[in-house]
Structures are given as structure tokens and as C-alpha cells.
C-alpha positions as CSV (number, residue, x, y, z in Angstrom):
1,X,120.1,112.4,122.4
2,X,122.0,114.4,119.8
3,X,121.3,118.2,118.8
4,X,119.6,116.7,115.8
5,X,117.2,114.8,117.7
6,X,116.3,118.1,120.1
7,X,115.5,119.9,117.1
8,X,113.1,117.4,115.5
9,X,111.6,115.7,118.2
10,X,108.5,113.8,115.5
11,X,111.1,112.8,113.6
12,X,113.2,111.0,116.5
13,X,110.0,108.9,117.5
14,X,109.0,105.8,116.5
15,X,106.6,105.8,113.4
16,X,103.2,104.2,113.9
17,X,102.5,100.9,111.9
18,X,100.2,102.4,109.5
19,X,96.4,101.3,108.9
20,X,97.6,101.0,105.0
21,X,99.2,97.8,105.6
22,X,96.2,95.9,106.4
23,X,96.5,93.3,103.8
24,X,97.8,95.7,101.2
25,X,100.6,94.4,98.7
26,X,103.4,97.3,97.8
27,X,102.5,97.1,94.1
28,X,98.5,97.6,94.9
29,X,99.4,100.5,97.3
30,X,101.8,102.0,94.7
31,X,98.7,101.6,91.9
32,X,96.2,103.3,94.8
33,X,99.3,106.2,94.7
34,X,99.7,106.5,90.7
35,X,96.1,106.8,91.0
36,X,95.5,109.1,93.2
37,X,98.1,111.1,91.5
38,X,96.6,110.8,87.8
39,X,93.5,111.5,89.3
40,X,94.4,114.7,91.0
41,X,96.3,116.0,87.6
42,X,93.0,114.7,85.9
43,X,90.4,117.1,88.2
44,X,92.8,120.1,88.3
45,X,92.8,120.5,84.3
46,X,89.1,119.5,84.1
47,X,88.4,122.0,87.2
48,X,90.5,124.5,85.2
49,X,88.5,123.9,81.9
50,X,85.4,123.7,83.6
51,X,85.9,127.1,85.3
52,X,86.2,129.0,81.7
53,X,81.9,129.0,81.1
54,X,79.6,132.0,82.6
55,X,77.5,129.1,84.1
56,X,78.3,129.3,88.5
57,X,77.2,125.6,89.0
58,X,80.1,124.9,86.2
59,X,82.3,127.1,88.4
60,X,81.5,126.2,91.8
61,X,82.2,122.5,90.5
62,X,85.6,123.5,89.1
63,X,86.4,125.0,92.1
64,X,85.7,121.9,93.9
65,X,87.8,119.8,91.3
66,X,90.7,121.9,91.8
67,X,89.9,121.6,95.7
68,X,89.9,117.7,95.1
69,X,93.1,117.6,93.3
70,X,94.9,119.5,95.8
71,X,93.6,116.9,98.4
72,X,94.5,114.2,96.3
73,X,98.3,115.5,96.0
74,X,98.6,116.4,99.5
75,X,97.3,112.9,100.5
76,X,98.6,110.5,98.1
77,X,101.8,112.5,97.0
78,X,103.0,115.1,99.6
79,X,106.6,115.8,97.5
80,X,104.3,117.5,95.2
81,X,103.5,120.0,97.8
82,X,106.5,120.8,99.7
83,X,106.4,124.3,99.7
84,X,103.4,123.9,102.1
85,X,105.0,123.1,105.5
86,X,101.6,120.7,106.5
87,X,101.4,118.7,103.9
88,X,103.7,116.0,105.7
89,X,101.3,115.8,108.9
90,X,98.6,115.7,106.2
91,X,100.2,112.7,104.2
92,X,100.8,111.1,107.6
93,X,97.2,111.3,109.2
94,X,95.8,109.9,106.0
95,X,98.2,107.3,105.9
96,X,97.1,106.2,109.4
97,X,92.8,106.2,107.5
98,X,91.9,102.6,107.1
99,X,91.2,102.0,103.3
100,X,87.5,101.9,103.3
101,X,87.3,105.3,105.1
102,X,89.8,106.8,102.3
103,X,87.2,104.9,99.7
104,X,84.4,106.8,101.0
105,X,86.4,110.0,101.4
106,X,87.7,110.0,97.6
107,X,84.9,108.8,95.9
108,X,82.3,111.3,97.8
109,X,84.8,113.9,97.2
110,X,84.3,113.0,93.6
111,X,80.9,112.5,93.0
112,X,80.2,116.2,94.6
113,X,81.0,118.2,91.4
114,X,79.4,115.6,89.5
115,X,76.1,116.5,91.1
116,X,77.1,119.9,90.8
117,X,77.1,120.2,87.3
118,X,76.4,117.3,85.3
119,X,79.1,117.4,82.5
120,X,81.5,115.3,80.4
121,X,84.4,117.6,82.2
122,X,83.1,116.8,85.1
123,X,82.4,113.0,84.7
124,X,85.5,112.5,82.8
125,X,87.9,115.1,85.6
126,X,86.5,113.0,88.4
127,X,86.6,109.8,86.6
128,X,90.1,109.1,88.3
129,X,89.5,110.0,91.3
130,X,86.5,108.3,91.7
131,X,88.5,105.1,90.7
132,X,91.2,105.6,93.4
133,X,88.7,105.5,95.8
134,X,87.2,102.1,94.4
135,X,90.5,100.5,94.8
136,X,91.1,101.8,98.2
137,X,87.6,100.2,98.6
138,X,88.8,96.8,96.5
139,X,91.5,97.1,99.2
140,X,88.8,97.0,102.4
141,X,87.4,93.9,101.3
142,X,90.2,91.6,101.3
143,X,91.7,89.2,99.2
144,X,89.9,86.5,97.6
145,X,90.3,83.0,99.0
146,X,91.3,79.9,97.3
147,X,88.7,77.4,95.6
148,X,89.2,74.4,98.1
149,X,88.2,76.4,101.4
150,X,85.3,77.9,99.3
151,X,84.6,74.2,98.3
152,X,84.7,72.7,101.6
153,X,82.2,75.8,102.9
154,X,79.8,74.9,100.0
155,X,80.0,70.9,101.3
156,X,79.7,72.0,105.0
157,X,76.8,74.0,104.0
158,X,75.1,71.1,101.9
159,X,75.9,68.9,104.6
160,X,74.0,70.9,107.4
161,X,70.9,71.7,104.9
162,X,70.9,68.0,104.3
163,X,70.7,67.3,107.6
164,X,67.9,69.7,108.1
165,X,65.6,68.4,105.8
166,X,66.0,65.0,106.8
167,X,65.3,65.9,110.4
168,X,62.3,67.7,109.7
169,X,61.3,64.8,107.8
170,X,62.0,62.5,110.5
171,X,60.0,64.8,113.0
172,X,56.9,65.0,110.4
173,X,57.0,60.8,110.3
């Protein structure tokens, strides 16, 4: 082992296959990223804007939109936070989050302020966000199959009714 490996031990050790690869193509993952990202910059300025008012709902759901947006970053982009040292244990554990927990995750994260304080800045902040959830969710369910194998279910399917019915009628005879 050499002196660089003593010093970062995690880094030496073999990474673990990670729960975003279930299924997921690169360019899908990179739009769940760019989204994520968007959405963060989108709640931070909204959360800002929405914090300028005397109303404390409007506040408390700022507050939460800037909250979000820092999640999002340190999730979805963790070179925009390097200055905090756990943002990289952070990035990892949510890497490892299969894609319909990080759906739930972001899009309850983002409906919170919503309920907070009904407002176009809010709806429009979280907007984003909310949609980076929905295509981690997209994600969850898989791809779509091809017509044929849908085709030969639907024919199975008839098949068996068919066969069904005639055997009741058989049974009723």
C-alpha cells in the first residue's frame, strides 16, 4: 500500500455499484442532474424572493426553498459545494438511493413550501424541483417494452378468456 493510500483509506476501496444504474441510460441520468441543478438555482432565487414580504408562512416557505436548493446541490451536484467537507459522503449516500425513493424525497421536499404558502413563487420555485423528482420516478418504472411482446400478452390473454367462456359454457350444457 503506498503513503497515499494510508492517508485516504475511502478512496483506496472499491466503489459500490450504485443503485442509479438500475436501468438508467447516461443521457437520462445527466437530464435527472441538469435538473436537479436548474431546480435547485430555481428554489434558491424563488426562496430568496419569497423571503422579502412581512407574511411568516411566505418566510418559513422561503426558508424551506433555500433548504431544498441546498439539498438539491449537495445531492445532485456536490462540486458546487466543496467548501463543505461532507458534501462528498452526501453525494455518495444519495447516489447509492434507488430512484423511486429519490422521487419521493424531491418531490415531497417540493410540495412542502407549496402547502406552506400557496404562491406563484412558490409553485413556479418548486416547479423544478418537483420535475426532477418525476423523472427520478419515470426512471423507477422502467422502460417501455416493445409492441410484439405487448401483442403476444394481449393474444395470450384473449386466448385464456376464450377459453374461459367456452368452458363455462360447456359446464352450463
Amino acid at each position: 500500500m503506498s503513503s497515499q493510500d494510508e492517508q485516504f483509506p475511502a478512496a483506496a476501496a472499491a466503489p459500490e455499484p450504485a443503485a442509479a444504474d438500475e436501468g438508467m441510460t447516461w443521457w437520462y441520468r445527466w437530464l435527472c442532474r441538469i435538473a436537479g441543478v436548474i431546480g435547485g438555482m430555481s428554489c434558491a432565487f424563488a426562496g430568496l424572493w419569497n423571503c422579502v414580504t412581512i407574511n411568516p408562512l411566505n418566510i418559513a416557505a422561503g426558508v424551506w426553498m433555500m433548504l431544498n436548493a441546498f439539498v438539491l446541490f449537495l445531492c445532485e451536484a456536490p462540486f458546487c459545494c466543496q467548501f463543505i467537507e461532507f458534501a462528498n459522503a452526501v453525494s455518495a449516500r444519495a447516489d447509492r438511493l434507488r430512484a423511486w425513493q429519490k422521487a419521493a424525497f424531491y418531490c415531497g421536499m417540493a410540495v412542502f413550501p407549496v402547502i406552506l404558502s400557496l404562491t406563484l413563487t412558490t409553485l413556479f420555485g418548486n416547479a423544478i424541483a418537483f420535475a426532477t423528482g418525476v423523472l427520478y420516478g419515470l426512471s423507477a418504472l422502467g422502460k417501455k417494452g416493445d409492441a410484439i411482446s405487448y401483442a403476444r400478452i394481449h393474444q395470450q390473454q384473449k386466448q385464456m378468456d376464450e377459453e374461459k367462456l367456452t368452458g363455462n359454457l360447456e359446464g352450463q350444457a
